[in-house]
Wavefront OBJ file of the C-alpha trace (Angstrom):
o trace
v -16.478 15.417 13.322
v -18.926 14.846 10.385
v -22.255 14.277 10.681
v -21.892 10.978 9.185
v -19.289 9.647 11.527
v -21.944 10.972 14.355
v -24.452 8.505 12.595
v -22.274 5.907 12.236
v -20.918 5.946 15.867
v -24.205 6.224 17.214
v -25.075 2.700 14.665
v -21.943 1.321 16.279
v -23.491 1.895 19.768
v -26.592 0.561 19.229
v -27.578 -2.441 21.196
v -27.869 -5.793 19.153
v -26.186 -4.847 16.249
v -22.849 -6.415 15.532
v -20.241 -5.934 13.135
v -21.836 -8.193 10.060
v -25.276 -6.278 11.178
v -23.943 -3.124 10.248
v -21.716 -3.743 7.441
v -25.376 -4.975 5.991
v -27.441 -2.026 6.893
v -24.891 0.138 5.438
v -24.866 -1.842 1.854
v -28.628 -1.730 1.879
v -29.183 1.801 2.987
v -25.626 3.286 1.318
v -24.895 5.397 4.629
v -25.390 5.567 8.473
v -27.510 8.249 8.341
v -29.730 6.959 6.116
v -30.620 3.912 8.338
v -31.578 6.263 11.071
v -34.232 8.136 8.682
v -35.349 5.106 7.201
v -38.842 3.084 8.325
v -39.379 0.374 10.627
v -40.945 -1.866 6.773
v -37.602 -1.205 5.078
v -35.229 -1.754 8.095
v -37.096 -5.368 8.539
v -36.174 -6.145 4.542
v -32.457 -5.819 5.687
v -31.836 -9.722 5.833
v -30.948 -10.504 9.906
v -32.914 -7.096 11.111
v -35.869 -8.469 12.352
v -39.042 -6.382 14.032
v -37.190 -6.016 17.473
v -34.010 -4.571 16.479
v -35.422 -2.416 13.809
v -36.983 -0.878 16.890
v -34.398 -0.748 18.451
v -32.346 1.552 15.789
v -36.147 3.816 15.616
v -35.458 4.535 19.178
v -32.153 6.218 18.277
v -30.913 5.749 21.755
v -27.143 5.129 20.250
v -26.717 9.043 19.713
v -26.855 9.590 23.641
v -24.199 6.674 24.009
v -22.738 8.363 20.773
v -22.039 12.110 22.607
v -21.146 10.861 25.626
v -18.260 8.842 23.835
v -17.039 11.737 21.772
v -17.022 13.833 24.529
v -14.526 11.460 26.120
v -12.884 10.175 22.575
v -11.477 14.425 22.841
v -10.271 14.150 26.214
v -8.708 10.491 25.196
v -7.172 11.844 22.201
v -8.297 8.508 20.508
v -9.608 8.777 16.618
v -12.658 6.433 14.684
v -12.273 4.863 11.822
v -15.118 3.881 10.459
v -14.899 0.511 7.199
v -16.268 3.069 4.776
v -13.134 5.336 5.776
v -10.192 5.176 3.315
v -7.960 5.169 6.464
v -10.101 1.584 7.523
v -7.810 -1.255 7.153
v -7.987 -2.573 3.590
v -7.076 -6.027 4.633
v -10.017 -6.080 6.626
v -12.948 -5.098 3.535
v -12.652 -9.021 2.595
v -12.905 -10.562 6.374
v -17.124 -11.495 6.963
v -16.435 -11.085 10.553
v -14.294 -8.198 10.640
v -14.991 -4.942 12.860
v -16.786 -1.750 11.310
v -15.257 0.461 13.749
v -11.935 1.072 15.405
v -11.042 2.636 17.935
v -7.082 4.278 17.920
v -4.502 6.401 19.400
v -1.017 6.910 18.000
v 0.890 7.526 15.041
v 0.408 4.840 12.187
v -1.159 4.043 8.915
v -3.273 0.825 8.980
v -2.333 0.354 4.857
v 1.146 1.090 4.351
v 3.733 -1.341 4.394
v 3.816 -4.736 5.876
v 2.345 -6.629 8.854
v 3.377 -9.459 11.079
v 1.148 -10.604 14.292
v 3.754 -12.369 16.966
v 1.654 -13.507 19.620
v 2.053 -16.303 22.488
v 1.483 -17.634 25.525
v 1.329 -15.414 28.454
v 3.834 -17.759 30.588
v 7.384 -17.054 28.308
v 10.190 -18.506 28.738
v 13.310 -17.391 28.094
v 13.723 -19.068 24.598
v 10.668 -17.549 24.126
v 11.427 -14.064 24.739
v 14.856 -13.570 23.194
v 13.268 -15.400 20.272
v 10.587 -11.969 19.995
v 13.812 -10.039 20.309
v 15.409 -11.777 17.225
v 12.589 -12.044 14.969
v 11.769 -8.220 15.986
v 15.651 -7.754 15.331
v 15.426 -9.444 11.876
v 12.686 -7.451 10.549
v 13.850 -4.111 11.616
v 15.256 -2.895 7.994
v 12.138 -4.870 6.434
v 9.160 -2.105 6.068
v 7.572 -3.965 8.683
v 4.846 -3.096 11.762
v 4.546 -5.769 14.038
v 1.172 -6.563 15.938
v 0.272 -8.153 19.437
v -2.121 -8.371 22.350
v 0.243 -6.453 24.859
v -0.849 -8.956 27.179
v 1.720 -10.675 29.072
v 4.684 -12.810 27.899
v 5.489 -12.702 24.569
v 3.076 -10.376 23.800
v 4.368 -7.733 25.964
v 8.114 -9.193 24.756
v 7.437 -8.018 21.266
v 6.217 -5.044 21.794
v 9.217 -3.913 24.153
v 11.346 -5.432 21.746
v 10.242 -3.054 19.049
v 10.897 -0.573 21.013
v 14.316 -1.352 21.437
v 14.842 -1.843 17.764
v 12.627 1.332 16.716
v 9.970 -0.827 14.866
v 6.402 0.243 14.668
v 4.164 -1.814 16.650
v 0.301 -1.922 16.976
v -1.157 -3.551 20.423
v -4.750 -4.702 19.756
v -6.870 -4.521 23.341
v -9.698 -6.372 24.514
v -10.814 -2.879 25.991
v -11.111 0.527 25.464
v -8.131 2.449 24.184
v -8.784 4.216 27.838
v -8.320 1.763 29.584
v -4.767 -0.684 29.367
v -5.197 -3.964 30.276
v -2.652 -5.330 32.136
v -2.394 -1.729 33.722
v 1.327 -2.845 34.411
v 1.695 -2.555 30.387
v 0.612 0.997 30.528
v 4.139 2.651 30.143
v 4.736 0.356 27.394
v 1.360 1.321 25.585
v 2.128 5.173 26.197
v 5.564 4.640 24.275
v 4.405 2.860 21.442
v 2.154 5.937 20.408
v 5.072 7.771 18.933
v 5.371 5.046 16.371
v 2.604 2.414 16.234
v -0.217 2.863 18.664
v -3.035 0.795 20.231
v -6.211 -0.353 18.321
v -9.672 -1.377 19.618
v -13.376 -2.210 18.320
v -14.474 -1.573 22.002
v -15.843 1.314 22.927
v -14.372 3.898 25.725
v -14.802 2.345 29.784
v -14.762 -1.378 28.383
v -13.329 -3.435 30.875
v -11.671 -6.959 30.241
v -14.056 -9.651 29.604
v -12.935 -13.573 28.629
v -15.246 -13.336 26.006
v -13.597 -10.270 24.325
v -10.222 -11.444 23.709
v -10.771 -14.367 21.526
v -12.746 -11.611 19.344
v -9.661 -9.411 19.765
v -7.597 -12.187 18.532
v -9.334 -12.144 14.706
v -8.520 -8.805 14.421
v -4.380 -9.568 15.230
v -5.064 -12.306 12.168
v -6.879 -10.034 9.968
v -4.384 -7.005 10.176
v -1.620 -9.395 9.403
v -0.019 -10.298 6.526
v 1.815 -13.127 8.556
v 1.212 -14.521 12.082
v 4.636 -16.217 14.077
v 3.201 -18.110 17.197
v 6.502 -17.979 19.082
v 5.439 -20.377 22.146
v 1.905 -22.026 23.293
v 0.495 -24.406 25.002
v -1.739 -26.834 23.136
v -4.773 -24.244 24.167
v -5.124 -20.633 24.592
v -5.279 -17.645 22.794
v -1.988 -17.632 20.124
v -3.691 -20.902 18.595
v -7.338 -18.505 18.152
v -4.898 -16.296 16.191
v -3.325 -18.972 14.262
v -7.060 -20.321 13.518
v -8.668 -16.823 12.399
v -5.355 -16.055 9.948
v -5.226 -19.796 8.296
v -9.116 -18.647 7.859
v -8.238 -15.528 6.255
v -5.289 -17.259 4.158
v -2.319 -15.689 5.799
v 0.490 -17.334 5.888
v 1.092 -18.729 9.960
v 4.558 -20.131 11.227
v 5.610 -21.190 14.347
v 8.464 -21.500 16.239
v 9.937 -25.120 17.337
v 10.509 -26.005 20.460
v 11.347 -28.523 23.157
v 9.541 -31.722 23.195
v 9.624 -31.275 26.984
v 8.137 -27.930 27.563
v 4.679 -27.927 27.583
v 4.653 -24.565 26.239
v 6.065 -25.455 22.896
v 3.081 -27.906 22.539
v 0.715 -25.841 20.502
v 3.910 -24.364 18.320
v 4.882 -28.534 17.393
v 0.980 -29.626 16.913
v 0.490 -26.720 14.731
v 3.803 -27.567 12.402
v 3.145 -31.375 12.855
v -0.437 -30.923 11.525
v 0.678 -28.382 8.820
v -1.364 -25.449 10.278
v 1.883 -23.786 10.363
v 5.004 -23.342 8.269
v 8.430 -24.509 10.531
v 9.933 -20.766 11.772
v 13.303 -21.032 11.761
v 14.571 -17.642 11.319
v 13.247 -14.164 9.633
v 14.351 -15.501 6.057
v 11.675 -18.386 6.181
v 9.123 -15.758 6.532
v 10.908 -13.821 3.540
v 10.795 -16.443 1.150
v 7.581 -17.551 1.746
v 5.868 -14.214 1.326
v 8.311 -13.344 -1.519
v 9.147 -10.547 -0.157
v 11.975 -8.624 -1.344
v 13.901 -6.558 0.786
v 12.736 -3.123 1.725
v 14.397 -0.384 0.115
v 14.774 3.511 1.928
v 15.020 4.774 -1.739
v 11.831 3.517 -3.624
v 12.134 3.268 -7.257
v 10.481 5.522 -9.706
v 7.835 2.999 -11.599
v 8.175 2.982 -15.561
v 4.835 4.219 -17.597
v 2.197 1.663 -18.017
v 2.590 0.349 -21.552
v -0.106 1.371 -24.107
v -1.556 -1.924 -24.996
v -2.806 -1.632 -21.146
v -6.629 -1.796 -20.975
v -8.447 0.364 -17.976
v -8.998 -2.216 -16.087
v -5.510 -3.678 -16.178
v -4.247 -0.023 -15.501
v -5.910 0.128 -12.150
v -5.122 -3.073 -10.803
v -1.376 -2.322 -11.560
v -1.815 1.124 -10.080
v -3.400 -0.255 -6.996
v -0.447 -2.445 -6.571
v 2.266 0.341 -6.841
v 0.328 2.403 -4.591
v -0.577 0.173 -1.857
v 2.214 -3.394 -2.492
v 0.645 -6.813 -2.242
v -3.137 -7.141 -2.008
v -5.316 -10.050 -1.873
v -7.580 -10.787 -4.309
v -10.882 -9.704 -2.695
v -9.156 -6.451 -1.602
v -8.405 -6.131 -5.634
v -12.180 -6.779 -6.445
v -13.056 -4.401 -4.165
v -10.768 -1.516 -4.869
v -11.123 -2.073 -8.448
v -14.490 -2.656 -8.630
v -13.863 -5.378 -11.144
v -16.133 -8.252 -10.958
v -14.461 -11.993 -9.807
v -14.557 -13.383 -12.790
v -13.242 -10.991 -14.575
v -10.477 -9.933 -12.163
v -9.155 -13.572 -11.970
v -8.474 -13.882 -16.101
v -7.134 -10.345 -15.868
v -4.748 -11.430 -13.091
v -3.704 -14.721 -14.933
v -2.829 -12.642 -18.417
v -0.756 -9.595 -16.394
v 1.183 -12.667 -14.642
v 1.726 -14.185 -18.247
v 3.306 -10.512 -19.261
v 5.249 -11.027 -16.253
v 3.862 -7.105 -14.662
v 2.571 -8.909 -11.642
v 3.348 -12.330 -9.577
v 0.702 -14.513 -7.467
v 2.020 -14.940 -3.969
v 0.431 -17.662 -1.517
v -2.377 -16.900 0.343
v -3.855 -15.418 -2.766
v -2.134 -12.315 -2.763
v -0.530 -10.396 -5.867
v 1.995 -7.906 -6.231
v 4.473 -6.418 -8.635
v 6.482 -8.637 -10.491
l 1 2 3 4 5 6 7 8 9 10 11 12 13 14 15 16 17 18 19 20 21 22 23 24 25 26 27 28 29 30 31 32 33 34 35 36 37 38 39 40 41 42 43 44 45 46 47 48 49 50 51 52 53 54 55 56 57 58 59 60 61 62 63 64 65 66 67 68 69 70 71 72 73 74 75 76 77 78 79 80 81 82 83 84 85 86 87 88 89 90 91 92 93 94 95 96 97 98 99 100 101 102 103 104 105 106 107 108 109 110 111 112 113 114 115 116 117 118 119 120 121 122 123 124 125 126 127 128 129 130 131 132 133 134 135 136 137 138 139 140 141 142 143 144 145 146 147 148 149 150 151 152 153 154 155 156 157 158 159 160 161 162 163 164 165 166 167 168 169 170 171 172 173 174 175 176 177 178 179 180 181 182 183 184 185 186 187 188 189 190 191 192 193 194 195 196 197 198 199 200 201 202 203 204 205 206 207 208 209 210 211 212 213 214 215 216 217 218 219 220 221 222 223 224 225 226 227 228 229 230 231 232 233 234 235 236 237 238 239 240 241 242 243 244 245 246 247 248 249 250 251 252 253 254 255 256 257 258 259 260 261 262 263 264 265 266 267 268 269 270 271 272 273 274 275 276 277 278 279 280 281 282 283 284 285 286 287 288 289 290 291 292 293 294 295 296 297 298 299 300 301 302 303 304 305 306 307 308 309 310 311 312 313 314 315 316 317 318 319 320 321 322 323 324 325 326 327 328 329 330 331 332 333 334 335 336 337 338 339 340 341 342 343 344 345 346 347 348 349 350 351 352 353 354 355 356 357 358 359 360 361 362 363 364 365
């Protein structure tokens, strides 16, 4: 492990700094290790680092939390990915309250292809559970991984229904990859390794805490491209979700259901307040994303014509290479300013190269 991903563990480790804390000492300072070197005058100028926590970080006590956790991260078999990573979820680099470390185990790539969160209430029905089977059924041949809690009910019904249909699923915990939570789910987790994994921003030992798993929820809604609540009640966790990815603008739909059952109450008030698009089978989601369906035999792209300027070059080459991106993810990856990445957009959708998709997203035309 490099010497940077030792500083930037040990940053991760340190107590008082969250997520947004870090993201900001690492765009003032340019690297982890460079925070750790730096004064206790120009830590205070980082806006939200006041006196205290600057001490804090001059203490350096996060590199013993730091060895001890890599010392069990090799017996785990876990990896870090750190949001300066290329392997760091893309999708993420736009989110203000997104993690800046995650924990993983398993086989996947957190930028290829598509996403879809299906989460739920922990109390399925029936309806609720052969509906996770169809919807995991219906994307099967779509390019798609699917993401839940692997907490009970339809959580734990996707994920199992993935496995049936060979679709890569992620489970996002509340605790450390070491550590399943329910422990009844920890067959299921083992399986999903070989294609999908688990995913955490907690660090090894962390036990379930109430205060976790709404936090655990954003991240569900920020790897998405899509979120389907399939049942819930009119609170709980699956309407978090849905609140953290109409946030983030992506697209949320949820599944109708009896006027009787209380746990179709939060699916109804979500459609019936139009938090959520009506999900009435896989195709809704298709048109609605425009997405086309997935091909095993990927076409080889024509040349970028000449007239193409740099910057136009690079956004279309971002798009081949990685499908639809939002707009911040462009700005980032392009390193295009706002301004100018929005009239560029507008004039390569006028040539017809690339097509605006809701949520502001963009892809290939």
């Amino acid at each position: 492990m490099s010497d940077e991903k030792i500083y930037q563990l040990a940053l991760h480790l340190t107590n008082g700094l969250g997520s947004v804390l870090v993201r900001q000492l690492i765009a003032h300072f340019g690297s982890a290790q460079k925070i750790f070197q730096a004064n206790l005058k120009s830590l205070t100028r980082v806006n939200g680092i006041g006196e205290a926590t600057a001490r804090i970080i001059l203490q350096k006590k996060g590199f013993i939390e730091a060895e001890k956790e890599l010392k069990k991260l090799e017996t785990t078999g876990g990896q870090l990915l750190f949001y300066t990573d290329p392997e760091f979820p893309s999708r993420f680099k736009s989110l203000y309250d997104a993690p800046a470390l995650i924990y993983g185990k398993g086989d996947f790539n957190l930028n290829e292809g598509r996403f879809v969160g299906i989460v739920g209430t922990r109390k399925a029905t029936d309806y609720g559970k052969n509906t996770c089977e169809q919807i995991v059924e219906g994307l099967a041949n779509q390019g798609v991984t699917i993401v839940s809690g692997l907490a009970y009910g339809i959580d734990i019904a996707t994920h199992r229904a993935c496995l049936k249909n060979r679709v890569p699923t992620l489970g996002v915990m509340a605790t450390g990859i070491d550590l399943i939570y329910p422990s009844t789910h920890a067959k299921t987790a083992q399986e999903m390794q070989a294609n999908g994994g688990i995913l955490t921003e907690y660090p090894l030992g962390t036990k379930p805490d109430f205060m976790r798993f709404p936090a655990r929820n954003r991240i569900i809604a920020g790897l998405s491209d899509a979120i389907i609540v399939v049942e819930a009640a009119d609170k709980g966790g699956a309407l978090i979700t849905a609140e953290y990815a109409n946030n983030y603008n992506r697209d949320v739909f949820a599944v109708p259901g009896n006027l009787t059952n209380s746990y179709s109450t939060g699916c109804n008030q979500l459609i019936r307040t139009h938090k959520a698009q009506i999900f009435t089978g896989v195709d809704d989601l298709l048109d609605a994303l425009s997405w086309l369906p997935s091909s095993s035999t990927p076409s080889v792209p024509p040349p970028l014509p000449e007239h193409f300027t740099q910057d136009e070059s690079t956004v279309v080459a971002l798009l081949r290479q990685k499908g639809e991106m939002l707009i911040d993810e462009l700005g980032w990856e392009s390193n295009i300013s706002a301004g100018k990445l929005a009239t560029l957009l507008l004039n390569l959708e006028l040539q017809g190269f690339i097509r605006s998709l809701p949520g502001k997203r963009f892809g290939l035309a």
